[in-house]
N, C-alpha and C positions, 0 to 999 in steps of 0.2 A: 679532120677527124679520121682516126682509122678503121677502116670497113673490112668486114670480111671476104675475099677470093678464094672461087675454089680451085684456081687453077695452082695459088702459091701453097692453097694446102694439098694439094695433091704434089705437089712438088717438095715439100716439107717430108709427106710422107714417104714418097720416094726415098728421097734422100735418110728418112731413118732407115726403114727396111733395107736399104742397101748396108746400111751399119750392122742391122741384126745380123746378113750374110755372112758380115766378117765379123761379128763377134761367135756366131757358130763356126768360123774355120779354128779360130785362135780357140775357143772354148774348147774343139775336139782336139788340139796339139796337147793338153793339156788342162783339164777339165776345172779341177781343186787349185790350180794357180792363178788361171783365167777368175775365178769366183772370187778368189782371197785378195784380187788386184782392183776387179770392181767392186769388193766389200770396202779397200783402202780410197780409193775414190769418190765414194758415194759417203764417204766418214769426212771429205776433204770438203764437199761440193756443200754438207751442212754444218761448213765451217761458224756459220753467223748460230749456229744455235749451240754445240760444242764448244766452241771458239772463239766470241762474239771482238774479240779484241785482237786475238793475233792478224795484223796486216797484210803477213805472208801468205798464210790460207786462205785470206779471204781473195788475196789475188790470182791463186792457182784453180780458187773455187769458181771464180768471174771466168777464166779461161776456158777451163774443162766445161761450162757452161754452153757454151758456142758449136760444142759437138753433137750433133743429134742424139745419136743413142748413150752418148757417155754420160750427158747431163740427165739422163735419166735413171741412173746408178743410185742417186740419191733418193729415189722411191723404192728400192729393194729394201725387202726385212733384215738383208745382213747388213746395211750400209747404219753402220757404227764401228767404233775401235774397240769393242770386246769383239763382234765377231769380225773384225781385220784382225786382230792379233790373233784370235784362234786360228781361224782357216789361212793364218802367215806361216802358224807353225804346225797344220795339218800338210799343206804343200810342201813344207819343205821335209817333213817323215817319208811322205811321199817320193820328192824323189831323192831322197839319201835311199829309202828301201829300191827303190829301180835300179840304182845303180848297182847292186849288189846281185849277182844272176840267181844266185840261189832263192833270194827272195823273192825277185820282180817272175821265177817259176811258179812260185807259190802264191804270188799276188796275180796272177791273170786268171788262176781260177775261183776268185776270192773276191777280192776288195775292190779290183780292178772294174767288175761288170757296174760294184756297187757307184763306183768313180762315172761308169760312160750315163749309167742312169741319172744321177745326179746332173751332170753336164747339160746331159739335156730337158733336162726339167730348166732349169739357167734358161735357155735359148727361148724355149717355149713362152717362159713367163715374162721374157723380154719383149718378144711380139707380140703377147697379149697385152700389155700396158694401155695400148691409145685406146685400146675397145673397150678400158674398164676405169677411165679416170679421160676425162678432158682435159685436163691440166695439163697433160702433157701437150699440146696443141693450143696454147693461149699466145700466139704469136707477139698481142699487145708487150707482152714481156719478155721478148727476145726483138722488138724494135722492126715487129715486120705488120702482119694483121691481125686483126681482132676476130678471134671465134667466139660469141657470146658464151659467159658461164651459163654451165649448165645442159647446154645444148648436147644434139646428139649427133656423134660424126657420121659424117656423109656413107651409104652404103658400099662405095667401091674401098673403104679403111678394111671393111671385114673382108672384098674381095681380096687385096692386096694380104694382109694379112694371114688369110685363112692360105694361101699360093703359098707365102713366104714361108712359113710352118713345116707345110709339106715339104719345098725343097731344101730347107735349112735341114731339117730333121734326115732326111736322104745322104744329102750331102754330110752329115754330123757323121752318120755313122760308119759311110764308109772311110773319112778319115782317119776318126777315129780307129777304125778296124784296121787299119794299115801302120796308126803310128804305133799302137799296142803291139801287133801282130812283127812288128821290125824291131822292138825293144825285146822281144820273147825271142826270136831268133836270135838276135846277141847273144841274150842270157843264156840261150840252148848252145851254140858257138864256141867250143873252150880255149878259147881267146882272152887272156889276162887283161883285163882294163878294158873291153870293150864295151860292156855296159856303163861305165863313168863316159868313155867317150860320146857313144849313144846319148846321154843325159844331157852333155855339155849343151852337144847343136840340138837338141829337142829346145833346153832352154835360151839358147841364141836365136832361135827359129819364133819361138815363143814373145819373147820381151822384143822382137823387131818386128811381129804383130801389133803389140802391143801399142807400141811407140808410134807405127805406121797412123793407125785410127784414130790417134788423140791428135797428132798434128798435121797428116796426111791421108784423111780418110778417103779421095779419090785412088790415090795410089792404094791404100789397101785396101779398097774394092777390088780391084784391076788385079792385083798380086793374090789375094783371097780366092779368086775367079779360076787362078790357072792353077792355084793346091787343090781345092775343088776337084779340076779335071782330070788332073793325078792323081787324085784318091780316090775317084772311077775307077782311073785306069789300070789303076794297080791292087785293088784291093784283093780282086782273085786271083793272082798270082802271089802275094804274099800269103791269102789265105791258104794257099796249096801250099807253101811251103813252111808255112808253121804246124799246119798237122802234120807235114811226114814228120817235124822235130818235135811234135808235140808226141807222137804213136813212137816212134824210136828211139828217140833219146830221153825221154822224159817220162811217161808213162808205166815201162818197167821198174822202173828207180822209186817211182810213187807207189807203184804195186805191191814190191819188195817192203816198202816201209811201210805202208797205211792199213793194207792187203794180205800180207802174208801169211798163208797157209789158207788163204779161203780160194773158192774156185773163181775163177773169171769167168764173165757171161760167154757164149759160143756166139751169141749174137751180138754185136757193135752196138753202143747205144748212138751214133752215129752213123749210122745206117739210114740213108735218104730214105723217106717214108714211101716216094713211091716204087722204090723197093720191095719196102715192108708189105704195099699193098699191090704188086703182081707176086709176089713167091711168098705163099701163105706157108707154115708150118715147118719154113726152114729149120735145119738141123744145126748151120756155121754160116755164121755171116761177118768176116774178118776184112780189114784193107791189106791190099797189097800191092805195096808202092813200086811203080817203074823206074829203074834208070835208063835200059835202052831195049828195043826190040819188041813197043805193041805200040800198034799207027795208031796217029790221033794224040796218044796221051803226052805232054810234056811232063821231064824230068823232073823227078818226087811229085808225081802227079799218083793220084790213087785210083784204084780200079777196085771192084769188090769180087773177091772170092765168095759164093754161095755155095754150098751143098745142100743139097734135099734127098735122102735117101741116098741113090745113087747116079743121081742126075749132078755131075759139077758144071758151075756156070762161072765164069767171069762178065761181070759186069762193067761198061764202061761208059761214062757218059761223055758225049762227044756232041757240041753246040747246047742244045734245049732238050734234047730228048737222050735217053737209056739204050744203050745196046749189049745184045747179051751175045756170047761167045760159046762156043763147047772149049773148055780146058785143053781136050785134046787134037783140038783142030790149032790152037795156039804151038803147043809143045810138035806137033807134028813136021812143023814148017820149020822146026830148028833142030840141031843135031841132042842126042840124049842129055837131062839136064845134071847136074849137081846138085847138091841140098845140103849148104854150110851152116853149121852155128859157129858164126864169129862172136867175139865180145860184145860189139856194137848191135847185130842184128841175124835173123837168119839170111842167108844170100842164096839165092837158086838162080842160078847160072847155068847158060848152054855150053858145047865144047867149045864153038866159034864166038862165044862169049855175045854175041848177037841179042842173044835174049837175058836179060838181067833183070830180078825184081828181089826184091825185099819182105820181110814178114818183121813185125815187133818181136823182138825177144819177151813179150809177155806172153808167147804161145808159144815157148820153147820147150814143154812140154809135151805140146805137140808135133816134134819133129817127126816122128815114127808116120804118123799119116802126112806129113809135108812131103816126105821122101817117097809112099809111095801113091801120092795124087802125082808129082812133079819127073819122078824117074821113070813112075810106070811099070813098077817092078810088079806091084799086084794090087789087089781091089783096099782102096783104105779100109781101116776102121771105120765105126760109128763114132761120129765125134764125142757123143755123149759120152762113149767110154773112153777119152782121152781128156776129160778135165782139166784145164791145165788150174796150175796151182802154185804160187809161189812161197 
């Protein structure tokens, strides 16, 4: 007779939670794909109720059965063939629009966030499963042990759980924030065909997740583990360098279109707050992006110009904490600057080209004060009276 162990269900449960891991790496490559594949699956797994007679399903259903988290697909609310075919042909709008840069511009401030939210709502209600149905844990039916119906799983399911949550969710976003953040750079990039190519290996990257977990879920633990620790490792460095192409290249374009003829804020709505709460009542608070010549910050890394009155600050954040500069203790240590409007952006450059930094051409209206915060020729304007406006 088959008796209950807690050691094989605590091993059971290992062994799903480590699935949830890599269903949240694969979910954040790809959110609305990952969904429409366990929608098809979970459509496959209730072949005997759909399909009581085709033999094929029912033997792909027996398989996919034997994987911990996958056979649990078939307890999702989308796991039917109206919503596989829908969320088949949501994924694939999806990424014909990524591919496109024009649009995968317009979808990162859009549809995109609505994408990573959904994702992980996915992952969350994946993990919640054992804590809200026993069913899933009736080993009698997977030929191992019996947990009586009805019963209530053991209190380390909600430790393990509530853990897995936390780091799934950690882990979700900053991959997520890397793989989005590396398709916006393409699309920013004017590079012909680089967002198709972008898309190809997202979706090779993606469907070899995929495949890894139904037939090889040790190994896509193990490979899950170390995307993971590159979407740590990289996620603030891609995020530094999608806002400089998000502030430069992209944001005057928007401005010009959506914006035109109204004033733009003086203040950044991205201005780190505790900014916002050491310099009360600032008058401009803009980025201005390095290429060479202030310690500490790497290349298109952002520093914050402040004015208040007549006090200018650069701001610069360097490890955990904020440091603030005098503008003219910066420009002092380098020979007299420049102050360009090129096509692309303003450029303020030293003679020995040492110091280099950047301004958005969406405050190209504000050259007259760039030129004399930066040259030093005389006391700026009040930024107020320099509006800019496109």
């Amino acid at each position: 007779m088959l008796t209950y162990s807690p050691i094989a269900a605590l091993g059971e449960g290992l062994a799903y939670y480590s699935g949830v891991f890599s269903t949240a790496v694969t979910t954040s490559v790809n959110p609305t794909a990952t969904l429409a594949v366990l929608s098809i699956i979970g459509a496959i797994e209730k072949a005997s109720y759909y399909s009581p007679d085709n033999e094929f399903f029912m033997s792909i259903a027996s398989f996919l059965n034997n994987v911990p988290v996958v056979r649990e697909a078939a307890n999702l609310p989308i796991s039917n063939p109206y919503a596989a075919v829908f969320l088949t042909l949501v994924a694939a709008t999806m990424i014909v629009l990524h591919s496109i840069g024009e649009c995968k511009l317009v979808s990162n401030y859009s549809i995109d966030k609505v994408d990573k939210v959904v994702g992980w709502l996915g992952t969350v209600m994946i993990s919640l499963m054992p804590l809200v149905t026993n069913d899933n844990f009736d080993y009698k039916r997977h030929g191992k042990f019996l947990v009586k119906a009805g019963a209530l799983l053991p209190g380390y399911f909600w430790v393990i759980a509530i853990v897995t949550i936390v780091i799934t969710s950690i882990v979700y976003s900053c991959v997520y924030d890397c793989v989005d953040n590396l398709g916006f750079i393409c699309a920013a990039i004017p590079v012909k065909g680089l967002n198709i190519i972008e898309q190809i290996v997202k979706a090779i990257l993606h469907a070899g997740l995929i495949l890894l977990q139904i037939f090889a879920p040790a190994v896509s633990f193990v490979i899950s583990i170390a995307i993971a620790i590159a979407g740590v490792s990289l996620v603030r460095v891609l995020m530094r360098i999608s806002f400089y192409y998000k502030e430069v290249y992209v944001n005057p374009v928007a401005h010009f279109i959506f914006r035109h003829n109204k004033e733009i804020p003086l203040v950044h709505k991205k201005l780190p707050r505790k900014i916002r709460k050491d310099y009360e009542n600032i008058d401009l608070a803009l980025p201005v992006f390095v290429l060479y010549g202030v310690r500490g910050v790497k290349k298109r890394g952002a520093i914050w110009l402040v004015i208040k009155g007549t006090d200018h600050r650069l701001i610069v954040k360097r490890r955990f904490k904020y440091e603030d500069m005098c503008l003219e203790d910066l420009l002092s240590s380098h020979k007299p600057a420049s102050v360009e409007q090129l096509k692309r952006f303003i450029k303020i450059s030293s003679e020995d080209k040492m110091l280099q930094l950047v301004i958005s051409n969406s405050y190209k209206n504000n050259i007259g004060m760039f030129e004399a915060l930066f040259k030093g020729n005389s006391q700026p304007q009040d930024p107020q009276d320099q509006a800019p406006s496109l």
